[in-house]
C-alpha positions as CSV (number, residue, x, y, z in Angstrom):
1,X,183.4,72.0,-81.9
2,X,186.9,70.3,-81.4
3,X,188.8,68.5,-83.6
4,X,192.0,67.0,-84.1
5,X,194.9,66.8,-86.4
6,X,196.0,63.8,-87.8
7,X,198.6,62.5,-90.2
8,X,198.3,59.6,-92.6
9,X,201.1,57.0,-93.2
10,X,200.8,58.9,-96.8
11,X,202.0,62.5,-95.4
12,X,198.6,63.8,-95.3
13,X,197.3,66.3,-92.7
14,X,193.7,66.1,-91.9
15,X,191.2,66.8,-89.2
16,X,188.8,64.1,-87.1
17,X,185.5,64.7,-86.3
18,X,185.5,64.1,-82.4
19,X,183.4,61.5,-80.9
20,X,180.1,63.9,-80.0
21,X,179.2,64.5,-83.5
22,X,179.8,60.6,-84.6
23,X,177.2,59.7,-82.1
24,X,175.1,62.5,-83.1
25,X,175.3,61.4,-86.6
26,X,174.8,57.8,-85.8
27,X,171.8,58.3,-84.0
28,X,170.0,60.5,-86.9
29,X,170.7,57.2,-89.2
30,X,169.4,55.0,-87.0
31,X,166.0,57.0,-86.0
32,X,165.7,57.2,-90.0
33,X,166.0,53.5,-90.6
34,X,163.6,53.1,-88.3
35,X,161.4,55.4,-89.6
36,X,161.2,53.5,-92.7
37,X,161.3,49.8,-91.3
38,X,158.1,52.1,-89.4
39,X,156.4,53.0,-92.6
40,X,157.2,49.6,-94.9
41,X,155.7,47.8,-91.9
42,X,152.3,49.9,-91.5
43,X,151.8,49.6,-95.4
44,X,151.8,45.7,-95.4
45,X,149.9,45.5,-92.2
46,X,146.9,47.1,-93.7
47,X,143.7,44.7,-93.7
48,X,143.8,42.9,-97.2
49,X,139.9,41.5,-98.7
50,X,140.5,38.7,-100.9
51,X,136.9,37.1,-100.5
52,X,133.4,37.2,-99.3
53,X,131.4,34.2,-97.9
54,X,128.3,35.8,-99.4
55,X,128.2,38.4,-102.1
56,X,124.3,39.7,-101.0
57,X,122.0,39.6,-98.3
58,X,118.5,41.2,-97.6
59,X,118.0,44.9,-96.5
60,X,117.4,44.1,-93.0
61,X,120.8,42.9,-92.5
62,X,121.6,39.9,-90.3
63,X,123.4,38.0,-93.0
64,X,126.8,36.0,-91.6
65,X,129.2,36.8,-93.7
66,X,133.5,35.0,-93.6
67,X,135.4,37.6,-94.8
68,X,139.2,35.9,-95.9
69,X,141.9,37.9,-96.5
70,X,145.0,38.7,-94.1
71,X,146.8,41.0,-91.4
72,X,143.4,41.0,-89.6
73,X,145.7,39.6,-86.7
74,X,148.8,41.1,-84.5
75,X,151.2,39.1,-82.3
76,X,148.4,36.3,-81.7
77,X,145.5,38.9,-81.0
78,X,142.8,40.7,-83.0
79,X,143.7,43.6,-85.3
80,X,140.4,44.7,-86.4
81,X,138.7,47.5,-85.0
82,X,135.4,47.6,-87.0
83,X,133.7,46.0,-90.5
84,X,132.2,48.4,-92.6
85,X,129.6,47.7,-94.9
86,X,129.2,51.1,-97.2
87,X,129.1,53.4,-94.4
88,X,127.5,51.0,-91.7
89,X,129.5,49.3,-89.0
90,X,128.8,45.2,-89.1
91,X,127.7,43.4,-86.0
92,X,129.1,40.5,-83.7
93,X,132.8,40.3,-85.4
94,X,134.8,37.6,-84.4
95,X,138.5,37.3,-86.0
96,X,139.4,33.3,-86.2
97,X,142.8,33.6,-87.9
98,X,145.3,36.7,-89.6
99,X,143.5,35.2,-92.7
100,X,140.1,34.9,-91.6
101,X,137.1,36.8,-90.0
102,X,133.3,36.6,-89.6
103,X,130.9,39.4,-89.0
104,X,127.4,40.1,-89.3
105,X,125.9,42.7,-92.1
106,X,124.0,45.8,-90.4
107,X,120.8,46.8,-91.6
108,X,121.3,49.1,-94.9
109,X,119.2,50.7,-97.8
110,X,119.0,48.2,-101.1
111,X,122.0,48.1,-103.2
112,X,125.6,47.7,-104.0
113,X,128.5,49.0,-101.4
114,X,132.4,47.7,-100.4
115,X,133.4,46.1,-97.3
116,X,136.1,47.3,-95.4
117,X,138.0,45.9,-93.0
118,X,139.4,48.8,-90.5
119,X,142.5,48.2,-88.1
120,X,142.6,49.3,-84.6
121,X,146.0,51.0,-86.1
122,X,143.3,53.0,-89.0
123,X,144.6,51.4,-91.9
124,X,141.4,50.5,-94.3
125,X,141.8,47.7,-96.6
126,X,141.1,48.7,-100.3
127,X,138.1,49.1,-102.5
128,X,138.2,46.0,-104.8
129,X,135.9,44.2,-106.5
130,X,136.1,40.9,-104.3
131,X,134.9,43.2,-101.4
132,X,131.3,44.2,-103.3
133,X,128.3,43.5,-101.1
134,X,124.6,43.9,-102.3
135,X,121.7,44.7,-100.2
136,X,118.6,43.3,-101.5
137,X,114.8,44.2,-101.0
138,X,112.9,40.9,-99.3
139,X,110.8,38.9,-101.8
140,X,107.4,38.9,-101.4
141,X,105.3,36.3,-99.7
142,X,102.2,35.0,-100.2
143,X,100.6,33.3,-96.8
144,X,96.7,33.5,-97.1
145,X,94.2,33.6,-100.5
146,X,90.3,34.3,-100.2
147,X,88.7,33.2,-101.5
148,X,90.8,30.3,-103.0
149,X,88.4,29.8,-106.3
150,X,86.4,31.4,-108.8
151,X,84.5,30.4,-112.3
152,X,86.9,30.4,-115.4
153,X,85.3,33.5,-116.7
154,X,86.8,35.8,-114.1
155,X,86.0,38.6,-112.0
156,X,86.7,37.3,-109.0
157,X,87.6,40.0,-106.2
158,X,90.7,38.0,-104.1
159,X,92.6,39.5,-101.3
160,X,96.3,38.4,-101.1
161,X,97.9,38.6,-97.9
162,X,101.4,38.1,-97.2
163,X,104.7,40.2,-97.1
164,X,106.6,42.9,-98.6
165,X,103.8,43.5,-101.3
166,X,103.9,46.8,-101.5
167,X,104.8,48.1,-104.6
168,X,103.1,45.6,-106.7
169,X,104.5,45.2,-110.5
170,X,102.2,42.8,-111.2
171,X,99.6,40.1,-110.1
172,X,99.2,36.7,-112.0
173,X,96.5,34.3,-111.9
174,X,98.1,30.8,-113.9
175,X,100.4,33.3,-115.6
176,X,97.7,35.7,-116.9
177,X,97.5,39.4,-115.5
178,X,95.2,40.4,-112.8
179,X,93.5,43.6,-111.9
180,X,95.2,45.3,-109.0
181,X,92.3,47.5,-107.5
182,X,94.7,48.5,-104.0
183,X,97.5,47.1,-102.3
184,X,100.0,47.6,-99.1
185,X,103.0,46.3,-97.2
186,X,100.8,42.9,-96.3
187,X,97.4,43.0,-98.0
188,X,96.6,42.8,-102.0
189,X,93.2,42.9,-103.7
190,X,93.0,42.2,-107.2
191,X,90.4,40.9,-109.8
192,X,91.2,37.6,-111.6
193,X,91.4,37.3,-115.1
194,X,88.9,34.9,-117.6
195,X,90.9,31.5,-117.8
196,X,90.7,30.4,-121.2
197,X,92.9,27.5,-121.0
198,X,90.7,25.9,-118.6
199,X,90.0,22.1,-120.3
200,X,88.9,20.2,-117.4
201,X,87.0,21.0,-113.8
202,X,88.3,22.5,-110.9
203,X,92.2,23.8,-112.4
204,X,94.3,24.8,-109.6
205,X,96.9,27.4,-110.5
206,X,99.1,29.8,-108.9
207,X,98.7,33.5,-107.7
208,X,101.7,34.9,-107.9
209,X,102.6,38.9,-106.9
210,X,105.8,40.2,-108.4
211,X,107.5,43.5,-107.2
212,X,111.0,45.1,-107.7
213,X,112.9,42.6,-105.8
214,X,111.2,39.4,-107.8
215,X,108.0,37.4,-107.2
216,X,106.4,35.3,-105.4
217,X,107.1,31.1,-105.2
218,X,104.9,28.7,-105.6
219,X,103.4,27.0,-102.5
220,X,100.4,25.4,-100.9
221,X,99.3,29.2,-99.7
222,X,99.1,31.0,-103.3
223,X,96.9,28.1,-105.1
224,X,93.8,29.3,-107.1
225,X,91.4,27.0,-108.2
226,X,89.3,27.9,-111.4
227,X,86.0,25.9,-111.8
228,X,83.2,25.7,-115.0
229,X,79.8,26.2,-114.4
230,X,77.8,23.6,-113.3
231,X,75.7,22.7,-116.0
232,X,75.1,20.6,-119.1
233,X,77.6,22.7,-120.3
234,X,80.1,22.2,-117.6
235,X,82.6,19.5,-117.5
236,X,80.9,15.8,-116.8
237,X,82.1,15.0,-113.0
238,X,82.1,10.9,-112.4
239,X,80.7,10.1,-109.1
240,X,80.4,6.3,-109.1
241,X,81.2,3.5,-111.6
242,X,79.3,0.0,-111.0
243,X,79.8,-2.9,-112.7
244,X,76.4,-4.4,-113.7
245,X,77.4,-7.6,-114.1
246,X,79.8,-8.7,-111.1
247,X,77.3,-6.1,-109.0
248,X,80.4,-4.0,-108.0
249,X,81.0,-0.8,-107.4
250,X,83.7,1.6,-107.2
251,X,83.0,4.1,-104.2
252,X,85.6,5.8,-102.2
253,X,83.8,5.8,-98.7
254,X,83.0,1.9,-98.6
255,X,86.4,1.3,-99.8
256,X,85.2,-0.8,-103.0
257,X,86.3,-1.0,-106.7
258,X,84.2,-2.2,-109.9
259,X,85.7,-5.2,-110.9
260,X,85.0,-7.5,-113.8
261,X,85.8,-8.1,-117.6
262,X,85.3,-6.9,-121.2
263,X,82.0,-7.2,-122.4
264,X,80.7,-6.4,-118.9
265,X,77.5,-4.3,-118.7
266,X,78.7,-0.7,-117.1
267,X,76.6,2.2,-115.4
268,X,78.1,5.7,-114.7
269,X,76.6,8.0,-112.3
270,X,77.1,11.6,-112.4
271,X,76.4,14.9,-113.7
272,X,76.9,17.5,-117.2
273,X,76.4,14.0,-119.3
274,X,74.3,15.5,-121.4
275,X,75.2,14.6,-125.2
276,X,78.1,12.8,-124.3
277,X,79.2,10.1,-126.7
278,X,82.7,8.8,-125.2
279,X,83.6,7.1,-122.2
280,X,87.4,5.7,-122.1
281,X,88.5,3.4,-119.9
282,X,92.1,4.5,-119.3
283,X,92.7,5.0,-123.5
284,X,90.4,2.6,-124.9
285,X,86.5,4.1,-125.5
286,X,84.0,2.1,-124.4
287,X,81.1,0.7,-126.6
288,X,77.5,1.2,-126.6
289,X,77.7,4.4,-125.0
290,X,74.2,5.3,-124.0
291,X,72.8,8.9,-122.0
292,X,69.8,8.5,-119.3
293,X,67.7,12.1,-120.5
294,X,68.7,13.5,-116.9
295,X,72.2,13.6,-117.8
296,X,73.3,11.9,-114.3
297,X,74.0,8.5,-115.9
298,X,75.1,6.7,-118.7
299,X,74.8,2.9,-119.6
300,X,78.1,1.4,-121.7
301,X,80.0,-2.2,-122.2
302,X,83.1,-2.0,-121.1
303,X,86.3,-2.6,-123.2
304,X,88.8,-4.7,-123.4
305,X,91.7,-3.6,-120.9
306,X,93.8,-5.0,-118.0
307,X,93.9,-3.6,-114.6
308,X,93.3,-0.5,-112.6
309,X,91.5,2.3,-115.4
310,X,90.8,5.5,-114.7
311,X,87.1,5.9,-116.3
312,X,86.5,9.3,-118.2
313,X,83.5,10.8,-119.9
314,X,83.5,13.0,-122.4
315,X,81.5,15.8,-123.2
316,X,79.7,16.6,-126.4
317,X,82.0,19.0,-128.1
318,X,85.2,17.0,-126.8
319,X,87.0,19.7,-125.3
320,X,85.9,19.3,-121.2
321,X,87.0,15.5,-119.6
322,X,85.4,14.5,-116.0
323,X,87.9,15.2,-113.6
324,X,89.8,12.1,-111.7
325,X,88.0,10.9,-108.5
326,X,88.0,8.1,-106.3
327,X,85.0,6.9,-107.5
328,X,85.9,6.8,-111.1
329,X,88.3,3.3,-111.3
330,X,87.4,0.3,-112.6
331,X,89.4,-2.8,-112.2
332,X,89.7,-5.4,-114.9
333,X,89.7,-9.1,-113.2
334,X,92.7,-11.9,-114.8
């Protein structure tokens, strides 16, 4: 290496690198700057979650899920090379902004696992808890019961069909535990229980299955009906109401009401009337309640009231009501 001798204004002899090694120097600075401008830049380019659309989604993926966060774009174009959900790579990504992405959840076992946003450089955004996912088992469904009634004491066999039974917790009939004799993926059979609440005829409730991933909802496809016998015993049932005196008579198929006034002479035709002493018109009780021996009619004079009643007979020991029907009204007249 070369160098040169040099004096300064002060009297000082020194030597002077020569040009190479300056440029050699030089260039080792520069490449280590940029080394560093390298590094600091790949560190804040790494995928950042902030949010998630949608915290859970079923099992069987398919879920849409807008992901925001940022650096999930580079000079105008994508930066993402993949979603992962746990270990499972999401479907149909489509990045709308550095901030902002949406992808689709893959198919994965129930339960609790971080999404990841990975760059095409293979930076990984961070485990946080804004980034959870949960994969849920489906609820059950109920689409089909049969039979769709049974007598209040129980011990009706009914098979449930539906969805994603398998695994039944429980079975519920109005709330009250059933008897689950076998069950699969789609098919339930189970025993219904007595229902002792029962107060009038024909009680609809709901079936309801419940398994680890919750129950059943209430629709038009899980209603159980329980019924009393039919007897004297049974509730009274109200099949027509005629008004003696106007010669009127309430009857759903010919479209007619009773009509008149109180005082009226009223007939009630029907069954279970046997030792009934009450008939209410709406919430006033009749007068001069009397029961034919069959127990399919009573005699009565109606009481005072004012306009469309609901006529009700009850039963001897007060504790069953005829059921509402359209052939139980009666219609007072101004």
């Amino acid at each position: 290496m070369r160098t040169r001798s040099s004096v300064h204004p002060s009297g000082y002899r020194g030597k002077r690198f020569g040009p190479g090694l300056l440029g050699l120097v030089a260039l080792a600075v520069a490449l280590v700057c940029l080394a560093s401008a390298s590094v600091a830049f790949a560190a804040t380019s790494a995928p950042v979650v902030s949010k998630l659309s949608v915290a859970s989604g079923p099992s069987a993926g398919g879920t849409k899920v807008t992901i925001t966060g940022k650096n999930f774009m580079s000079h105008g174009s994508s930066a993402v090379k993949k979603v992962l959900f746990g270990a499972k790579a999401g479907t149909h990504i489509h990045v709308l902004s550095a901030h902002k992405l949406m992808v689709k959840a893959p198919a994965h076992a129930a339960g609790a696992v971080q999404v990841r946003v990975v760059s095409k450089a293979g930076a990984m955004s961070a485990r946080t808890k804004a980034s959870r996912y949960t994969f849920k088992l489906p609820l059950p469904t109920i689409t089909l019961l049969a039979p769709t009634s049974g007598p209040m004491a129980g011990g009706t066999s009914v098979t449930i069909t539906g969805t994603h039974l398998a695994g039944a917790i429980a079975v519920t009939f109005g709330g009250l535990p059933a008897t689950i004799t076998s069950d699969s993926a789609t098919q339930i059979t189970a025993t219904t229980p007595a229902y002792t609440a029962l107060v009038n005829a024909n009680t609809t409730i709901f079936a309801m299955v419940e398994t680890a991933a919750g129950a059943t909802e209430p629709s038009m496809f899980n209603q159980f009906t329980y019924t009393v016998p039919s007897t004297s015993t049974g509730a009274p049932a109200v099949t027509g109401v005629t008004d003696v005196t106007t010669g009127t008579t309430s009857n759903l198929t010919a479209a007619t009401v009773a009509t008149g006034v109180a005082g009226d002479s009223i007939t009630i035709n029907g069954s279970n009337f046997t030792g009934a002493t009450e008939v209410d018109f709406g919430a006033t009780a009749a007068t001069g309640v009397v029961v034919i021996d069959t127990g399919t009619q009573i005699t009565c004079v109606a009481p005072a009231g004012a306009g469309l009643l609901d006529v009700v007979v009850v039963n001897a020991t007060k504790n069953l009501l005829s059921g509402q029907s359209a052939n139980d009204w009666f219609q007072y007249n101004d």
